[in-house]
Structure formats: C-alpha cells, structure tokens
C-alpha positions as CSV (number, residue, x, y, z in Angstrom):
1,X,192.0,46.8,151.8
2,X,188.6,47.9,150.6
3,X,187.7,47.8,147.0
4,X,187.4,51.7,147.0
5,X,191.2,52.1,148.4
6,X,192.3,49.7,145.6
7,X,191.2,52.2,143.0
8,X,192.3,55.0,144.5
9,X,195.8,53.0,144.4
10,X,195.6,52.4,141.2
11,X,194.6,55.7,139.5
12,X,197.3,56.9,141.9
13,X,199.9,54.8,140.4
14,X,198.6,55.5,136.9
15,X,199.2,59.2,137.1
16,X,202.6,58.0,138.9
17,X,203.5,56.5,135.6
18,X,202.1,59.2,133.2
19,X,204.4,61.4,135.5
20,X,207.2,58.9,134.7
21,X,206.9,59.1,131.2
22,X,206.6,62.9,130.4
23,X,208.6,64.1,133.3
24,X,210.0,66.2,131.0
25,X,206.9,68.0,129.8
26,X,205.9,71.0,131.2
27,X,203.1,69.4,134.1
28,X,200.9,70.7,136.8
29,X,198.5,69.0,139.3
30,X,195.6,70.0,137.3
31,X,197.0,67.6,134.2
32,X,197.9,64.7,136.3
33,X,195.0,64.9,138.7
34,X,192.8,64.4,135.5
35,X,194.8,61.3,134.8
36,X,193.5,59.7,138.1
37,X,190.1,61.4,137.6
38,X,189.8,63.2,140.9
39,X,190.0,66.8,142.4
40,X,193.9,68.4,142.6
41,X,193.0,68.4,146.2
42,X,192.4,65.0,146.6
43,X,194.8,64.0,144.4
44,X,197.7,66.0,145.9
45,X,196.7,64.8,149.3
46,X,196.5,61.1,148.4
47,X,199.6,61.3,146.6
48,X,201.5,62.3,149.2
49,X,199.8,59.7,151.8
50,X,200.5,57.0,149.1
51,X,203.9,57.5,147.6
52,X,205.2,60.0,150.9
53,X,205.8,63.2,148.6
54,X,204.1,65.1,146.7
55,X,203.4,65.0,143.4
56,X,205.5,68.4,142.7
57,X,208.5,66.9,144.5
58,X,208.3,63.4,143.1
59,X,208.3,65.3,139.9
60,X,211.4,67.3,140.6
61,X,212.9,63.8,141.6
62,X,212.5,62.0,138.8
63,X,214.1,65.2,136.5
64,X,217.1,65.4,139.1
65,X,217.7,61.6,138.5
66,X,217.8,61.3,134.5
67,X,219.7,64.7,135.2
68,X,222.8,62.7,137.0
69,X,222.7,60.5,134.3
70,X,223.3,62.8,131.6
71,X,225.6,64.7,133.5
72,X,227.6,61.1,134.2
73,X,227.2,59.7,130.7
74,X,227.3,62.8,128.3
75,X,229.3,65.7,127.4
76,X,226.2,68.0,127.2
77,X,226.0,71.5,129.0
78,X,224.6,71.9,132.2
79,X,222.0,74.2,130.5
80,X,221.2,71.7,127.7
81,X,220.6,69.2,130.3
82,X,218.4,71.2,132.9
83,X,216.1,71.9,129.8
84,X,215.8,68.7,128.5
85,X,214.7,67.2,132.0
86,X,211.9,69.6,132.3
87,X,213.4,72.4,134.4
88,X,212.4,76.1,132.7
89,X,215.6,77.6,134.7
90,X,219.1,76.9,135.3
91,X,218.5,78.7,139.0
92,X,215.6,76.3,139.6
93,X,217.8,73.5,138.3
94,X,220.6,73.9,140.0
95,X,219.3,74.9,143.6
96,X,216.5,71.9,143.5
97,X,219.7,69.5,142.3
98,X,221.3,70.6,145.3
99,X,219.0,70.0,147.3
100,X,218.2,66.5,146.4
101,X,221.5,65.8,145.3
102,X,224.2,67.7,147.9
103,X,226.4,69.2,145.3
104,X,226.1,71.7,142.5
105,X,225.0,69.7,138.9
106,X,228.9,70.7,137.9
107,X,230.8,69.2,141.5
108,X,228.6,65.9,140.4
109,X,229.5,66.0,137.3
110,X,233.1,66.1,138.1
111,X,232.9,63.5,140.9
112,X,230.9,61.2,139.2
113,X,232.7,59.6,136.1
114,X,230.2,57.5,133.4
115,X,229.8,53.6,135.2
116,X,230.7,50.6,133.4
117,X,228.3,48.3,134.9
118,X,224.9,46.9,134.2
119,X,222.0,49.1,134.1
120,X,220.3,47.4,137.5
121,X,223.4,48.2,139.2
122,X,223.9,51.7,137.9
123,X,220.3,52.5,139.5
124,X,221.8,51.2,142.9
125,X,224.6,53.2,142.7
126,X,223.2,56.3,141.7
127,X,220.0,56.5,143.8
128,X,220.4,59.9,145.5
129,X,220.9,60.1,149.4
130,X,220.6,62.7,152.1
131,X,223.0,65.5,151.3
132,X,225.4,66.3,154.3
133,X,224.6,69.6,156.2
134,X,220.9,69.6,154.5
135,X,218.0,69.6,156.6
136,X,217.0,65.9,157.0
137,X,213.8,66.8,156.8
138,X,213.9,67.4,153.0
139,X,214.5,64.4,151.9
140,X,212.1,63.1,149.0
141,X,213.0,59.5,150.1
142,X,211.8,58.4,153.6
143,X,215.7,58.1,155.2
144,X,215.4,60.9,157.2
145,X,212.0,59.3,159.4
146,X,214.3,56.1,159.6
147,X,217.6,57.6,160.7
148,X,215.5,59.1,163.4
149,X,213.8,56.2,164.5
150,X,217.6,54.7,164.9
C-alpha cells in the first residue's frame, strides 16, 4: 500500500470516528469532508470505496443502531428517540428504520425486549440484517453481494 493510500485511510477513518461521535449532530458532507481535509467529492467517493457506503448512509446507520437500543432499553417515545439520534423527522425516522431495520421503530420495539447480557454480546445480537421482502440491494452492510455470490 503506498504511503499516499495510507493517508487517505487514515483521514478517512478519522472523519469515520468524528461521525461516530456526533452522529447525533445535525452533519453534512461539507463538515466531515473538512475533517479529512479533502474535497466533498473526493471524500464522498473514497468513502464509499473504503468503508462500502456512503457517508450519508453510514450516518443514518449509526442513528438506526443507538435507535434499537433505546427503543430495547428505555421507555422513551418514539419521537423522543428519533430526535435524540439525529433524525429532524419522525417520517424520515421511521421509513429509513424500516429500511435498515425490516420493521416499524414500534413492531421492534415490541419484539425486542431489553437483553440481559454483556455489552459485547448485545452488539452481536443486535447488529441489523437484511429486512425480508426489501430489496437486497439496500443493504448498508455488504450481505447482499455475499448472498449472491452463494
């Protein structure tokens, strides 16, 4: 790997991890492009080559998942909840939860009891999957280019 691919790596994983840690804050490309200090073009394209979504949808990810684990472990509203993750709008919320997730926030929340187990465990067990009868092709996590290589 040549030294200029390192560094790319590593500004990518650095905005990666600012995205990590205020994926809850309102963010844009422009924001977390400057955090790697290239272009939003460059940055959105390397992304994506790097981490195999794009920034936008990695984002959305990482809301949906504290999301399941508020909606297991608390007795907030579903409206509290989508707001404190980031989302500006239930709609938003709810369809992009779908989406990831393959059920409403609410059918989650009531198939999905809190988990008495420890924490590295919990993030096994709740990692989100392909949602039945969703396009395969969505998926923010890479099963759907494995399932069809099976």
């Amino acid at each position: 790997m040549s030294r200029e691919a390192e560094d790319l790596n590593r500004r990518l994983l650095r905005a990666r991890d600012a995205m990590d840690r205020a994926y809850a804050e309102p963010l844009d490309v422009k924001a977390v492009a400057a955090v790697a200090h290239i272009s939003e073009a460059h940055f959105s394209r390397s992304f994506r080559a790097a981490f195999g979504e794009t920034p936008h949808r990695y984002l959305q990810r990482r809301r949906v998942e504290r999301a399941m684990f508020l909606l297991r472990e608390t007795d907030r509203s579903i409206t509290d909840i989508c707001f404190d993750v980031g989302f500006t709008s239930l709609g938003t919320f709810s369809r992009t939860f779908r989406d990831i997730i393959g059920e409403t926030p609410s059918g989650y929340r009531l198939a999905n009891p809190p988990i008495d187990a420890p924490h590295c465990f919990q993030m096994a067990m709740t990692r989100p999957r392909i949602a039945v009868g969703v396009n395969p092709r969505s998926s923010s996590f890479g099963e759907a280019r494995s399932a069809e290589a099976a």
